[in-house]
N, C-alpha and C positions, 0 to 999 in steps of 0.2 A: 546312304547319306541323304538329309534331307535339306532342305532351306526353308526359312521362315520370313514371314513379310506381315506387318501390322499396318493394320490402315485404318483409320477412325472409322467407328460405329454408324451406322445408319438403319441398323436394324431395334425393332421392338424389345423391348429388356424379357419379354420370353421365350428369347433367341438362345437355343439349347445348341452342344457342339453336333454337329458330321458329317461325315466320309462320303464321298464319293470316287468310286472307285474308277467310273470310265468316263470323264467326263465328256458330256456332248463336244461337238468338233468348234460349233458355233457358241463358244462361250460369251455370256454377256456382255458385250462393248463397253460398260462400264466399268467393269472389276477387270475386263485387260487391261484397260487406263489407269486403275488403281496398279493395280500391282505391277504393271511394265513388267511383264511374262517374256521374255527371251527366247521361250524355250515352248515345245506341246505339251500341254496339260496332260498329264496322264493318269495322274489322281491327286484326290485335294482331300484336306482333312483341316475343317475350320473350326475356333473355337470361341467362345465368345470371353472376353475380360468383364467382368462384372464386378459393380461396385458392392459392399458389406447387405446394402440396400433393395441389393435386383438389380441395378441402373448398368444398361451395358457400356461399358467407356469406352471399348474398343473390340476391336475381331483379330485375331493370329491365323493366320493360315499357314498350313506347309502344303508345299506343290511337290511332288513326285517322290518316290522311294528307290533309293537305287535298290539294286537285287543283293541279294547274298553272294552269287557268284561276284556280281561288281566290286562287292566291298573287298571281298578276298583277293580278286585279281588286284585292287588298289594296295592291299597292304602289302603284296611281293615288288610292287612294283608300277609306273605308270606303261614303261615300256620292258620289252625284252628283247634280245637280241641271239640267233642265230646264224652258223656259218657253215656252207656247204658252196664245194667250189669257188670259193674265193667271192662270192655273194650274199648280201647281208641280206637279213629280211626283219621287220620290224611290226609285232603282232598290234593290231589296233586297241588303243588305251582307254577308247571311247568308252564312257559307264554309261551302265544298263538301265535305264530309270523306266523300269517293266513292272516294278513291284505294288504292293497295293499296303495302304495303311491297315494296319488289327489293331486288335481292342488292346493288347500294349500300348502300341503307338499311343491309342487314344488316353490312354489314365497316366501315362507320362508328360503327353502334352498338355490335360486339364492341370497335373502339379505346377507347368511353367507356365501356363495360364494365371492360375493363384496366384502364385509367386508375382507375374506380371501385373495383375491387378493391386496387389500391394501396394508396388513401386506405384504406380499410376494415379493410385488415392492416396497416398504420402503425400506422394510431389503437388496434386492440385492441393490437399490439404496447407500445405506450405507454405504456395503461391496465396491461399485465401488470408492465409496470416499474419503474412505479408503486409497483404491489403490493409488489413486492419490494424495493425501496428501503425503505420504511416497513418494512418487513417486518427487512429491515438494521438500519435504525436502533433499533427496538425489542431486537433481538437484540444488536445493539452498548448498547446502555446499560445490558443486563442485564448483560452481561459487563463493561463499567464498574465496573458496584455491585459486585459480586462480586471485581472486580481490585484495587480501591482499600481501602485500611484502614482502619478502624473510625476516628472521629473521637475517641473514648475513648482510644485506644491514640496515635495522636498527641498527645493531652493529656498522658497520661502522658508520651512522650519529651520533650515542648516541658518539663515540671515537672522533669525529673529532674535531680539534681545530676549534672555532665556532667565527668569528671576532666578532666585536664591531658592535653598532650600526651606530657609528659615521662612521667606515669603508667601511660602506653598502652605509650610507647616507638614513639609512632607516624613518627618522623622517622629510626627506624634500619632500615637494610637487613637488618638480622638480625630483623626482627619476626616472631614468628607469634603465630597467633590460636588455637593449638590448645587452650588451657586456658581462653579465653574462651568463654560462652554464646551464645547467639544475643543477649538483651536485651541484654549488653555490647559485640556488634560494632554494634548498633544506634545506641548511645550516641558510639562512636570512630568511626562514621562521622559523626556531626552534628558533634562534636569536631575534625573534619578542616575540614568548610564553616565553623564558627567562627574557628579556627584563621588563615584564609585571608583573613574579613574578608570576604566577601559579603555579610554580612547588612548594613552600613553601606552599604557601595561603589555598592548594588543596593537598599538598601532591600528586605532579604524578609522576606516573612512568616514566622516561627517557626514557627507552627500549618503553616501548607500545608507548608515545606521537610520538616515533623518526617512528617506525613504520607503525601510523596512519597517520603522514605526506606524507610518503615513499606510501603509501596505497591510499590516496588522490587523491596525482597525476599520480599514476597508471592507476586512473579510469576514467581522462580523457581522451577523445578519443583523434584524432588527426585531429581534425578539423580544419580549417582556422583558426577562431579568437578566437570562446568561449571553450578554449583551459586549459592546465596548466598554460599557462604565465599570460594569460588575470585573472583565481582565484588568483596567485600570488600577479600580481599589485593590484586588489581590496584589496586584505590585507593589502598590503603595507602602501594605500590610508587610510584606514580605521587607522590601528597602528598610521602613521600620523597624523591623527586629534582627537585621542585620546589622544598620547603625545603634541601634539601643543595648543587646544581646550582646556584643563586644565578639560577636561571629565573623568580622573579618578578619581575626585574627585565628579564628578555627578552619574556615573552609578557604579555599586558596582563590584566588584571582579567576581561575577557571572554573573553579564550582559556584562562587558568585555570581558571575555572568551566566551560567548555566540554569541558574536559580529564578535569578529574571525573566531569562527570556519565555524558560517555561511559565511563569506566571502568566505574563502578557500572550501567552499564545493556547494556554491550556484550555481552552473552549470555541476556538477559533472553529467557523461554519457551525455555531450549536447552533441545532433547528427547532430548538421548545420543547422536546422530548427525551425523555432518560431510556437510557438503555434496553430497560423493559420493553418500553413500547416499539423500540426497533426491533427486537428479536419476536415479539408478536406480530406485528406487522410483517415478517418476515423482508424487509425493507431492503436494497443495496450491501447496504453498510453489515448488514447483520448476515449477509451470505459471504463477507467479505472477510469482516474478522468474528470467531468464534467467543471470543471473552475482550471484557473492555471494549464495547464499539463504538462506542464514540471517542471516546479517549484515543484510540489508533487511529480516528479518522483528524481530530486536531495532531497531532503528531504527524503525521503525511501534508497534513494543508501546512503546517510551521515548515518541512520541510518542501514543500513545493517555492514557497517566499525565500526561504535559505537559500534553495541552489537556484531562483531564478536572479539571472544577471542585470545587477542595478541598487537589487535588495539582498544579496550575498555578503554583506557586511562582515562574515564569517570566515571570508576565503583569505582576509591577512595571516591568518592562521594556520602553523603548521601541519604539516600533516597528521602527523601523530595529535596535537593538542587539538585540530579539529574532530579527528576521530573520537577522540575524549569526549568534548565536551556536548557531541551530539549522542553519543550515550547516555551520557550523564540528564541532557534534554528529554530523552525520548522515558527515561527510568522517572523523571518527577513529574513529567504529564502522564503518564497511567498511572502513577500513585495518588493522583486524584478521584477515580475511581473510588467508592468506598468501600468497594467488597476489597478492595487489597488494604485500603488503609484498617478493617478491621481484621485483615489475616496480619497485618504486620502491628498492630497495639498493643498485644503480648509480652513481645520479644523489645517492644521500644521500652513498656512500662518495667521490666525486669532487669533491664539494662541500665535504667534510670535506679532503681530500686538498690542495683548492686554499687552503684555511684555513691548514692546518698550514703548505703553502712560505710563504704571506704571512708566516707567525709567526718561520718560519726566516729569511725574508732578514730579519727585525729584532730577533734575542733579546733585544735588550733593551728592548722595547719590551713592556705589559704585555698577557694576551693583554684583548681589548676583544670587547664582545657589538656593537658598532654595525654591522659588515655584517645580524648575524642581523635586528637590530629594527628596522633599514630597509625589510629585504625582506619582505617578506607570503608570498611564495611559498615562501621559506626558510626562513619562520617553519613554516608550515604543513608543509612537508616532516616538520621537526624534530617537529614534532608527533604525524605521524601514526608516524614512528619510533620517538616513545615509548610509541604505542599499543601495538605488537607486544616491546615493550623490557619493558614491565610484563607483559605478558599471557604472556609466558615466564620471567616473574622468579624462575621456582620451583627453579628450578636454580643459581638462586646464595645461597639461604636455607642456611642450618646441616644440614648432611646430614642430620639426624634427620628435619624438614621434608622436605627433598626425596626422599628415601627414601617417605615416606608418600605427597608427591605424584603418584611413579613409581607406586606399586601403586595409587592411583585412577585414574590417567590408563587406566594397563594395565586395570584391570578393566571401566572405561565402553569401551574400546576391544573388549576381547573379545565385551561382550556387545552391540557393533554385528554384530560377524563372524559371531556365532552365530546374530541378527537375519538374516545375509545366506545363512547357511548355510539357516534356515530356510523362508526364507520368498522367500528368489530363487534358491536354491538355485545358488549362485555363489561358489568360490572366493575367500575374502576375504584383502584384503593380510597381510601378513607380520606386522606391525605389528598385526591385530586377530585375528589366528587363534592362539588358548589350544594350539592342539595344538603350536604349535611357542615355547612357551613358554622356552624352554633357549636360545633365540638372543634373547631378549629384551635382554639387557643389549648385544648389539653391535647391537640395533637405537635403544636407547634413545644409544648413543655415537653413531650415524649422526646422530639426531636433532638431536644436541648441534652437533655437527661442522658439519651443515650448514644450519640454522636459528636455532639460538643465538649461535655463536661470532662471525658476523660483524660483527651487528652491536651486541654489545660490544666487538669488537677495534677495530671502527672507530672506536666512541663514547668509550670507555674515558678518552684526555687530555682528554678535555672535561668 
């Protein structure tokens, strides 16, 4: 039988295990205080715990070996009893601990060693992540407070006299916001969710919606294009062809509002750079998510505003119709992406394509939304088509507009290129590189030609 005692490390991490067999009488005054020995050292057999690393965490010792006879006398028995002449006698139970550790001992005890060391770099491992979780969440809630808008400044929008739509001109395709302040697209965005009827349908709170507005566009940076104004006008575009389009009567109260928010939030934190340049860069975000990274990173910031408390505008909502409709979020902000919007163009134009013959084998029959608001799948298709249908809607505003939109989009593009020139020192696309500014207008027509036009041409009778 042996016994085992662990006691933190103090030795060199090229502290290998062993044996001592007789140990001196005068053992070291320090490792008798470690181990509170009871008993005379008779032999010792030390081993060290070591981390993956080398790093020794800790020392195992066992102190003495009882003998074989020991073990065998213990398993008949501690005592035994004899009777002669009416006198007992009672053989001593005392165990032998004369034995010495071998090289079994030893390749058993390095297994419980391992084994120990395991346990021991889990457990700090644990305790470290610990740390940094807390550690998270403190740094996440400062960036919280910091994200979210003054409850003062919500006050004010929830107070303010809120024009018409008619006022704004927010239901025509010709709108721009160019002679509007920031406080005034503030107000024509609440104007829009009023407009819509959410706040009955959903029961929401004024104060939290006015906030998470307020909160929105807080969080966009102050980049060139993919700015506050730029999520504004997408809403606009979007409200537009939901009031004009006679879509509130195809997608449902919940997919409306799903439809919005994404607009208003689909670019949130954009830092002047497209995707490319993140996974070049090898940047946070792009060790973060594998496809779509910026997209999954405004989808996370919409959701950090969602569930932070004040701007959860969302939480009148059931459980279930919450879980909805933050799917239904999370699927038309990565459908702005355009490598998904040109995997999903196919299947929209063919879908459309099989509408149209239905409609021809019956002209005169009126055209009808019931295929669309049957299907879920086709609803949502249409949906995420209007993601990318708004998100490039800058090209069909009144030249003056689009003209101004062309020289932001160009100028945040340049100064990606110059980013790449500088700092990965790489050749940057055609499309971002200022030196060859003179082919600009037959790059801005490719753009057109082959990103815009389709799917307006396709959409266009509907």
């Amino acid at each position: 039988m042996a016994h085992a005692v662990a006691r933190a490390a103090r030795s060199p991490s090229t502290m290998s295990s062993g044996r001592i067999l007789r140990p001196r009488r005068d053992t070291p005054s320090d490792l008798e205080a470690d181990l509170e020995l009871p008993w005379r050292t008779q032999a010792l057999l030390c081993m060290p715990i070591k981390h993956w690393d080398g790093h020794v965490l800790a020392v195992c010792s066992l102190v003495n070996k009882g003998s074989k006879e020991s073990k065998d006398s213990q398993q008949i028995g501690l005592s035994s009893v004899s009777s002669d002449d009416d006198s007992v006698e009672t053989q001593d139970a005392t165990p032998d601990w004369s034995d010495t550790f071998g090289q079994v001992d030893e390749c058993l005890f390095e297994a419980l060693a391992l084994f120990a060391g395991l346990g021991i770099a889990n457990r700090q491992t644990y305790d470290r992540v610990l740390r940094l979780v807390a550690k998270q969440r403190i740094l996440l809630d400062v960036l919280s407070y910091h994200a979210t808008a003054p409850i003062s400044e919500a006050k004010w929008l929830a107070n303010s006299l809120i024009p018409s739509v008619r006022f704004f001109q927010l239901d025509q395709f010709t709108f721009t916001d160019i002679e509007l302040s920031d406080e005034i697209t503030l107000q024509a965005t609440l104007r829009m969710f009023l407009e819509m009827r959410f706040m009955k349908a959903f029961k929401i709170e004024m104060l939290r919606l006015c906030r998470w507005i307020l909160s929105v566009k807080k969080n966009y940076r102050e980049v060139t294009y993919h700015n506050w104004r730029h999520a504004f006008n997408v809403t606009q575009t979007m409200f537009a062809v939901l009031m004009n389009a006679n879509l509130q009567n195809l997608f449902s109260d919940l997919e409306c509002l799903a439809l919005l928010v994404a607009c208003l939030s689909h670019d949130l934190d954009h830092r002047g750079t497209d995707n490319q340049f993140q996974v070049k860069t090898m940047s946070p975000l792009a060790q973060l998510y594998s496809t779509s990274v910026l997209e999954h990173h405004h989808f996370n910031q919409c959701m950090m505003l969602l569930s932070r408390k004040g701007t959860d505008f969302l939480s009148c909502l059931t459980s279930t119709d919450y879980q909805h409709v933050i799917g239904l979020i999370r699927e038309d902000i990565l459908a702005t992406d355009l490598s998904r919007y040109f995997a999903r163009l196919p299947t929209f134009q063919k879908t459309l394509t099989e509408r149209a013959n239905r409609i021809a084998e019956s002209p005169s029959s009126p055209v009808t939304m019931e295929p669309w608001v049957s299907d879920v799948s086709e609803r949502s298709l249409l949906g995420c088509m209007l993601m990318t249908t708004c998100d490039i809607s800058a090209i069909t505003k009144p030249w003056p507009v689009q003209k101004m939109t062309a020289e932001l989009v160009t100028a945040e593009f340049f100064e990606q290129g110059d980013l790449e020139k500088s700092e990965l020192h790489t050749q940057p696309r055609d499309l971002m590189d200022r030196n060859r500014l003179s082919e600009l207008p037959n790059l801005q027509l490719n753009f057109i030609d082959s990103v815009c036009l389709p799917i307006y041409k396709v959409s266009n009778p509907y």
